[in-house]
TIFIKE-882014 format. One record per residue (C-alpha): residue in three letters; x, y, z. Coordinates in nm, 2 decimals, m for minus. Each point is the difference from the previous one (the first is absolute). Layout:
residues N
res: ala | px: X | py: Y | pz: Z
...
***
This chain:
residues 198
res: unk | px: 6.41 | py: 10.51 | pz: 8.41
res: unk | px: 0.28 | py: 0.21 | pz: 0.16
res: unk | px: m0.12 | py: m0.11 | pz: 0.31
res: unk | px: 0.12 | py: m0.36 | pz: m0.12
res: unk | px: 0.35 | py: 0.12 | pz: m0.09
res: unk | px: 0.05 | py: 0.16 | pz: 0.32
res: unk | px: m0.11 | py: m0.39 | pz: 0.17
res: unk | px: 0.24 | py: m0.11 | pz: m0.22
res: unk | px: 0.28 | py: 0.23 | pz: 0.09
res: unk | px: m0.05 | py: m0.04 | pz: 0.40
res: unk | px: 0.00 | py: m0.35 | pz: m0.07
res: unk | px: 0.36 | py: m0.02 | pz: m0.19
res: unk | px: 0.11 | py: 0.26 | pz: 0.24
res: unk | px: m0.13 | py: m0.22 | pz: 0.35
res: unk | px: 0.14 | py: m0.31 | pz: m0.15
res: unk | px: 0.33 | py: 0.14 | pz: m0.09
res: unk | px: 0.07 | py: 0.17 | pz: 0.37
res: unk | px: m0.15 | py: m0.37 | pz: 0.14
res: unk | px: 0.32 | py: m0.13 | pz: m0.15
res: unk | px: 0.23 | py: 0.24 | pz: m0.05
res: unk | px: 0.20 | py: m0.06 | pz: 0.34
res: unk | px: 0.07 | py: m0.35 | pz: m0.17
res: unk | px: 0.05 | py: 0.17 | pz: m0.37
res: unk | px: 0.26 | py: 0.22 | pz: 0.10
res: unk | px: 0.28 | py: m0.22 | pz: 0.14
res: unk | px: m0.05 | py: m0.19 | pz: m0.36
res: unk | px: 0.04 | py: 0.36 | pz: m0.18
res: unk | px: 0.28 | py: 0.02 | pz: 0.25
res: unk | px: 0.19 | py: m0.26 | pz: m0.17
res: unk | px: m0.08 | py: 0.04 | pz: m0.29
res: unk | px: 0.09 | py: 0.35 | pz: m0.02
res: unk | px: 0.32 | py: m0.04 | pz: 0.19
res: unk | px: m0.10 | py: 0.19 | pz: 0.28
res: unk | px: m0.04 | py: m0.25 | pz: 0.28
res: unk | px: 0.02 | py: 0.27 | pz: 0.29
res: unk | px: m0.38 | py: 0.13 | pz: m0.09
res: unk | px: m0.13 | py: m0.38 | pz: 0.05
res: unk | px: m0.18 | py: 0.08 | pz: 0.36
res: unk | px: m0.11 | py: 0.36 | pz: m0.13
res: unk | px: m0.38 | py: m0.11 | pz: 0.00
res: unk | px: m0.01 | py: m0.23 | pz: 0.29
res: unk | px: m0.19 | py: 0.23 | pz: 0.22
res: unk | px: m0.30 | py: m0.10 | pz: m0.27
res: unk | px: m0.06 | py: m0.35 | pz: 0.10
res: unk | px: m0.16 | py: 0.08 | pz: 0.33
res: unk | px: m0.26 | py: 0.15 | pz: m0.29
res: unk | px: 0.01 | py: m0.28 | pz: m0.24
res: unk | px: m0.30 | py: m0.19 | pz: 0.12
res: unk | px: m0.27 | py: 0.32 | pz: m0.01
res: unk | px: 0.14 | py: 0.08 | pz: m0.35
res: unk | px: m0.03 | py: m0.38 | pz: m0.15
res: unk | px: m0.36 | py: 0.09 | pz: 0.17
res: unk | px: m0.05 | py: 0.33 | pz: m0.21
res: unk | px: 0.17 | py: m0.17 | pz: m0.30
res: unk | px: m0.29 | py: m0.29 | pz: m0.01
res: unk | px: m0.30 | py: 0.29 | pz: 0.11
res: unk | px: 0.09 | py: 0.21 | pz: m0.29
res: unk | px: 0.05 | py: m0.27 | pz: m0.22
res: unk | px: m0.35 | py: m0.17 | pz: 0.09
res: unk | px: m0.16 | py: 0.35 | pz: m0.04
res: unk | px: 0.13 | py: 0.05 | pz: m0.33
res: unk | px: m0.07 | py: m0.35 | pz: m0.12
res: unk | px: m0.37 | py: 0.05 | pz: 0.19
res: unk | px: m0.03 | py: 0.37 | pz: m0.27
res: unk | px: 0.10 | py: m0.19 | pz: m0.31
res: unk | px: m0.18 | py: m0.31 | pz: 0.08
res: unk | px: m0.37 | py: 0.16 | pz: 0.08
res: unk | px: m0.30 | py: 0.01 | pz: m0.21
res: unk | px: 0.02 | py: 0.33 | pz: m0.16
res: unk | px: m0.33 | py: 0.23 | pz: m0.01
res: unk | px: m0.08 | py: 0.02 | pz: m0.39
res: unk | px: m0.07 | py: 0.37 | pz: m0.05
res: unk | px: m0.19 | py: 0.09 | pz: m0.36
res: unk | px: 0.20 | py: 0.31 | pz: m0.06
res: unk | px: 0.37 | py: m0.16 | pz: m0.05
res: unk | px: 0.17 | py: m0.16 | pz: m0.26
res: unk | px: m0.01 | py: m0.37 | pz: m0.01
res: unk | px: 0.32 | py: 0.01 | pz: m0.22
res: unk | px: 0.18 | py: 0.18 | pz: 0.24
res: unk | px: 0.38 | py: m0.17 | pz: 0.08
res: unk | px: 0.15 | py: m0.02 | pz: 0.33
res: unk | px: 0.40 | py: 0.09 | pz: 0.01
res: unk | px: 0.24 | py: m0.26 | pz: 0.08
res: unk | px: 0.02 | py: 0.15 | pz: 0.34
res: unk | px: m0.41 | py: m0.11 | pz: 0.09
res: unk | px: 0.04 | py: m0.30 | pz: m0.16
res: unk | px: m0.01 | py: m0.35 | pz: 0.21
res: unk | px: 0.33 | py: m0.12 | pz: m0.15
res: unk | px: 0.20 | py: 0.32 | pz: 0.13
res: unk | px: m0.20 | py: m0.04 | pz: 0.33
res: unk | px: 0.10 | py: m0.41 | pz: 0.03
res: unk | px: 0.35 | py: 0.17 | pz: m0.08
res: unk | px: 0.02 | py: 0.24 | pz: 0.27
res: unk | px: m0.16 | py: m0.34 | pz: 0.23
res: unk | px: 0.26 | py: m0.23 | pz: m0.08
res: unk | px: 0.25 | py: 0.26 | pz: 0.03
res: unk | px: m0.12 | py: 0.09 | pz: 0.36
res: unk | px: 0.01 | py: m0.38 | pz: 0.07
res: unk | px: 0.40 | py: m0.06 | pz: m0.14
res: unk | px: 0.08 | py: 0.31 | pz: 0.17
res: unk | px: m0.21 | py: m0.14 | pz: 0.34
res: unk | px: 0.19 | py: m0.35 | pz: m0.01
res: unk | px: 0.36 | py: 0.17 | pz: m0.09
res: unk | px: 0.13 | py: m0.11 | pz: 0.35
res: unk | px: m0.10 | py: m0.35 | pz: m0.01
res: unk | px: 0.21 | py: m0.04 | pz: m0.35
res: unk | px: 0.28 | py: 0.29 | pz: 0.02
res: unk | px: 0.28 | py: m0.27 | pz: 0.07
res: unk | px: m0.01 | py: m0.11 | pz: m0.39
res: unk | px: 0.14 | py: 0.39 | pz: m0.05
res: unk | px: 0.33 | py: m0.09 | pz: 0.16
res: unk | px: 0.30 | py: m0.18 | pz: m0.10
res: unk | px: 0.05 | py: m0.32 | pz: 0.13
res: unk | px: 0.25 | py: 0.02 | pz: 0.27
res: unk | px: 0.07 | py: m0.37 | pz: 0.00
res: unk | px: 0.37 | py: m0.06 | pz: 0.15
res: unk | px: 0.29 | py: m0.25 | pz: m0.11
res: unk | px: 0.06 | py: m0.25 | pz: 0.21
res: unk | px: 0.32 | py: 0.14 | pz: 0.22
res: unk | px: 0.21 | py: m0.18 | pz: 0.20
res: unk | px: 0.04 | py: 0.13 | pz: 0.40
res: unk | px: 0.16 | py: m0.10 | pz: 0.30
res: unk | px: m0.27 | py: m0.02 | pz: 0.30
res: unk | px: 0.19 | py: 0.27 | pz: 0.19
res: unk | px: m0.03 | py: 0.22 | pz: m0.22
res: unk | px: m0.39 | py: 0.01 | pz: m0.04
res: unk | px: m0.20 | py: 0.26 | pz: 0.20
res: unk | px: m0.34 | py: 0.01 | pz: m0.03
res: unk | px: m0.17 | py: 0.34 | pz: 0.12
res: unk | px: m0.36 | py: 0.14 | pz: 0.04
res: unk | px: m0.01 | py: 0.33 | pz: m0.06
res: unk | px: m0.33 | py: 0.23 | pz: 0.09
res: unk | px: m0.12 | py: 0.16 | pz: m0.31
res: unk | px: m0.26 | py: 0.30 | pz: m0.03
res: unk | px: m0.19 | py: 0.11 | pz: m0.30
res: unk | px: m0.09 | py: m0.37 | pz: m0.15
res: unk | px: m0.37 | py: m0.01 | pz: m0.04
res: unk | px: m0.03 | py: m0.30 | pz: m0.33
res: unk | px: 0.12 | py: m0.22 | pz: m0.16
res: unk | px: 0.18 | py: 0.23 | pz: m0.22
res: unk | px: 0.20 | py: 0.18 | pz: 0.26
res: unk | px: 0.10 | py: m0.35 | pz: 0.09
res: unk | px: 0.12 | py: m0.05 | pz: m0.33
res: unk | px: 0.17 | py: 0.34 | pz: m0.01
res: unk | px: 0.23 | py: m0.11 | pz: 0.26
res: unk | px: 0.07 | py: m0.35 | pz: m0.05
res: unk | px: 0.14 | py: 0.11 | pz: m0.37
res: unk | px: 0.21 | py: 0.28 | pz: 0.17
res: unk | px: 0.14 | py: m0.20 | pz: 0.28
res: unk | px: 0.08 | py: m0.25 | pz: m0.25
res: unk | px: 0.20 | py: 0.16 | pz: m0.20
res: unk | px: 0.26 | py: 0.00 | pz: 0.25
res: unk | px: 0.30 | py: m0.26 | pz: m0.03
res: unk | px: m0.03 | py: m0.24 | pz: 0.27
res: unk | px: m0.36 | py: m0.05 | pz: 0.07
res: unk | px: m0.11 | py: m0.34 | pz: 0.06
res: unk | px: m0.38 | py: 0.05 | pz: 0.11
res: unk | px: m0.21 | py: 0.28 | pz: m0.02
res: unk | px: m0.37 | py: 0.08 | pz: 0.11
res: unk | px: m0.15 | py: 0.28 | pz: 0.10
res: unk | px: m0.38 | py: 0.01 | pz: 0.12
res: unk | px: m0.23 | py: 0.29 | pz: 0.00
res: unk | px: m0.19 | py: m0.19 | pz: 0.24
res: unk | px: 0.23 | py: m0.02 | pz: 0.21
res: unk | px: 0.14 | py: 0.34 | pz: m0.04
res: unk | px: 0.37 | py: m0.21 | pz: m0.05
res: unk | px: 0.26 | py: m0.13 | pz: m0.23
res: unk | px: 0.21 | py: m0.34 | pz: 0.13
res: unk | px: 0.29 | py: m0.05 | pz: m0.20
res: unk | px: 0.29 | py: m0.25 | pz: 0.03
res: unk | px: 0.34 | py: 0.10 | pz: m0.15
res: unk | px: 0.35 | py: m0.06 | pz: 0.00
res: unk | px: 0.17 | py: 0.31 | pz: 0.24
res: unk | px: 0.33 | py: m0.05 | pz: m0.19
res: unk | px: m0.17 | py: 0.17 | pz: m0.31
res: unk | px: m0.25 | py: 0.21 | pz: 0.12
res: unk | px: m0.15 | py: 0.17 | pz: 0.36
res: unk | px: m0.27 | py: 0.10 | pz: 0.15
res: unk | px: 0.08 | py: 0.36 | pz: m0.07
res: unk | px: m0.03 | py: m0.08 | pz: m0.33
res: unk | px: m0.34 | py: m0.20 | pz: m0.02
res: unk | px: m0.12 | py: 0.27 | pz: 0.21
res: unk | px: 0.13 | py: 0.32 | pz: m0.27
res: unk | px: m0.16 | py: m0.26 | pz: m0.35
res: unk | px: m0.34 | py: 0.02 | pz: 0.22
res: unk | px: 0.00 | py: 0.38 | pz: 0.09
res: unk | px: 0.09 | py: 0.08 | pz: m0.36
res: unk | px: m0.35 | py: m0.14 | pz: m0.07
res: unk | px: m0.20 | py: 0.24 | pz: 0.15
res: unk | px: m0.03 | py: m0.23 | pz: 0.29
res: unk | px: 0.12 | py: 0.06 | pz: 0.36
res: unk | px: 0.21 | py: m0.30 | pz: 0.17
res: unk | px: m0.02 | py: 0.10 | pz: 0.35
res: unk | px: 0.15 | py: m0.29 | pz: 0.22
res: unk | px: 0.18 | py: m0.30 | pz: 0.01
res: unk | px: 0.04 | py: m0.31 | pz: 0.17
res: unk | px: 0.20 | py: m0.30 | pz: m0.04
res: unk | px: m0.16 | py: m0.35 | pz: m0.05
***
């Protein structure tokens, strides 16, 4: 039966580290300390082989509870398992694994909305900018930065793109700069390396 719990733990542990480059820009904010958002980045290169030990452990474990059990005379049929060996803590620790799995794919719901008033701004006065961003590897780093960046008076459009390893945002240059977008993403943990005009 320890055998079990230790399945159990590797699998919370696995699922955890499968997501925790996308938890931590969320605990970022949350916390107030947007700078350590791209601290676990260098996981997601990893993130597929742990999903894979997540769902190996997990079937294991499931496979132990699940098997016909040899009937030996000597025991006690009355015997109780703990909490801990029981089927509900193990469906538990599952659908944990699996929240903790999907986290990228729902992480924006975690962050404010960052909708913007309707502003009023002459045409010369709009730049829109690309700007080459390193560190972004899901949807929540995307997120990370889009919420910083907006925070900053005179943005008009802002989208960054871990796919694209890049933010584009419009904005009016008599309120903000580029220096400025480029210092709201590098307090997030991410690195905005280059720019280029659109």
């Amino acid at each position: 039966m320890k055998n079990n719990n230790r399945f159990l733990g590797a699998s919370i542990v696995s699922a955890i580290a499968a997501s925790l480059c996308c938890i931590t820009p969320v605990l970022a904010l949350i916390a107030g300390t947007s700078g350590m958002a791209a601290s676990f980045s260098w996981i997601e290169p990893f993130r597929p082989y742990l999903i894979a030990i997540t769902v190996i452990v997990l079937a294991f474990a499931w496979y132990q509870k699940l098997k016909p059990k040899k009937i030996d005379c000597d025991c006690d049929e009355d015997e109780k398992t703990s909490f801990f060996q029981s089927k509900l803590f193990l469906g538990l620790v599952t659908i944990f694994a699996i929240v903790m799995t999907l986290f990228p794919y729902y992480s924006e719901v975690f962050y404010p909305s960052s909708e913007k008033q309707l502003v009023l701004v002459e045409k010369q006065n709009i730049q829109k900018i690309t700007i080459k961003v390193e560190g972004m590897t899901c949807e929540a780093c995307e997120q990370s930065i889009n919420y910083s960046v907006n925070k900053l008076e005179g943005i008009i459009f802002m989208e960054a793109s871990y796919a694209n390893g890049n933010a584009i945002i419009e904005f009016d240059k008599t309120k903000t700069n580029t220096e400025y977008i480029k210092k709201a993403i590098n307090e997030t943990g991410y690195k905005a390396v280059s720019t280029k005009d659109n």
